[in-house]
KOLSE-550662 format. One record per residue: x, y, z of N, C-alpha, C in turn; residue in three letters. Coordinates in steps of 0.02 Angstrom, whole numbers, padded with zeros to 5 digits, always signed. Layout:
<atoms>
XYZXYZXYZala...
</atoms>
This chain:
<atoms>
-01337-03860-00145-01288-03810-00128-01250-03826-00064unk-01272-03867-00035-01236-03898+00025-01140-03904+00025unk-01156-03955-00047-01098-03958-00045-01054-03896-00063unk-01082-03850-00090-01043-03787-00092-01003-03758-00056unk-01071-03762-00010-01037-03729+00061-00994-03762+00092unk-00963-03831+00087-00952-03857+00144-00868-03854+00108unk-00891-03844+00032-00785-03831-00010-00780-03767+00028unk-00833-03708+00020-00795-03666+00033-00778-03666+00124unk-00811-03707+00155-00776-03698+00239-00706-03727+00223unk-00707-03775+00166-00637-03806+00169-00595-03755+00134unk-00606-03729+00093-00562-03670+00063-00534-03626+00104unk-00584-03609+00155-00565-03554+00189-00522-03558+00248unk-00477-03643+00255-00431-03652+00294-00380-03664+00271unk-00399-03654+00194-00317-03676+00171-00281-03595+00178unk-00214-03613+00160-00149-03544+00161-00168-03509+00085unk-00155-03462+00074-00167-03427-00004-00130-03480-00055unk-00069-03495-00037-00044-03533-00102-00070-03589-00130unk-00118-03621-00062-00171-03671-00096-00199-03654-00117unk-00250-03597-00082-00321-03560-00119-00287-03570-00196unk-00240-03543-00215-00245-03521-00272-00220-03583-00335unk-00204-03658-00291-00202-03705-00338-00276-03723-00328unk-00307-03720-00292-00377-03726-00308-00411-03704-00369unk-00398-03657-00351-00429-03613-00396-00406-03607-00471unk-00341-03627-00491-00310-03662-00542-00355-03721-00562unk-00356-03765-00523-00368-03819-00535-00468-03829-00537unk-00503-03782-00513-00577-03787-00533-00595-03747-00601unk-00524-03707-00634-00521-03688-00678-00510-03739-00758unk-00451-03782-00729-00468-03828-00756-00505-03886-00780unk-00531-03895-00732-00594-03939-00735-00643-03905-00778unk-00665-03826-00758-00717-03803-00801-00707-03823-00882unk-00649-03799-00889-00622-03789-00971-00613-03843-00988unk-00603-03918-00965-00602-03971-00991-00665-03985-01024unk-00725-03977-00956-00790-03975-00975-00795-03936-01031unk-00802-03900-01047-00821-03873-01119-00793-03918-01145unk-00699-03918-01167-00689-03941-01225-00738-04003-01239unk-00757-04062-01184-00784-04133-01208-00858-04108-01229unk-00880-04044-01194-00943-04032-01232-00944-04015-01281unk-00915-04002-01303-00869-03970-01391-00877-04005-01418unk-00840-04062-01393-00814-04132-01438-00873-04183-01448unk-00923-04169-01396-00990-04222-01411-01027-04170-01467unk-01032-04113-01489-01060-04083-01518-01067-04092-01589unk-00977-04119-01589-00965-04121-01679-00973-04182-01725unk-01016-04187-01771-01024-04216-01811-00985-04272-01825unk-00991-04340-01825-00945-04380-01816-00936-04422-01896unk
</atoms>
């Protein structure tokens, strides 16, 4: 969890309009993750 903490000290100096490409963008990452976990799932 270290490293957790240490995005969010970095988060918490950016301006809101970053926060919120951040936050775009760890969104994306999540949902990528699924889809490839999706995609290893299916029957080939």
């Amino acid at each position: 969890m270290r490293e957790a903490k240490k995005l969010e000290d970095i988060i918490k100096e950016l301006p809101e309009d970053l926060i919120k490409e951040v936050e775009d963008f760890a969104l994306f990452l999540l949902e990528k993750r699924k889809r490839e976990e999706t995609e290893k799932k299916k029957p080939t």
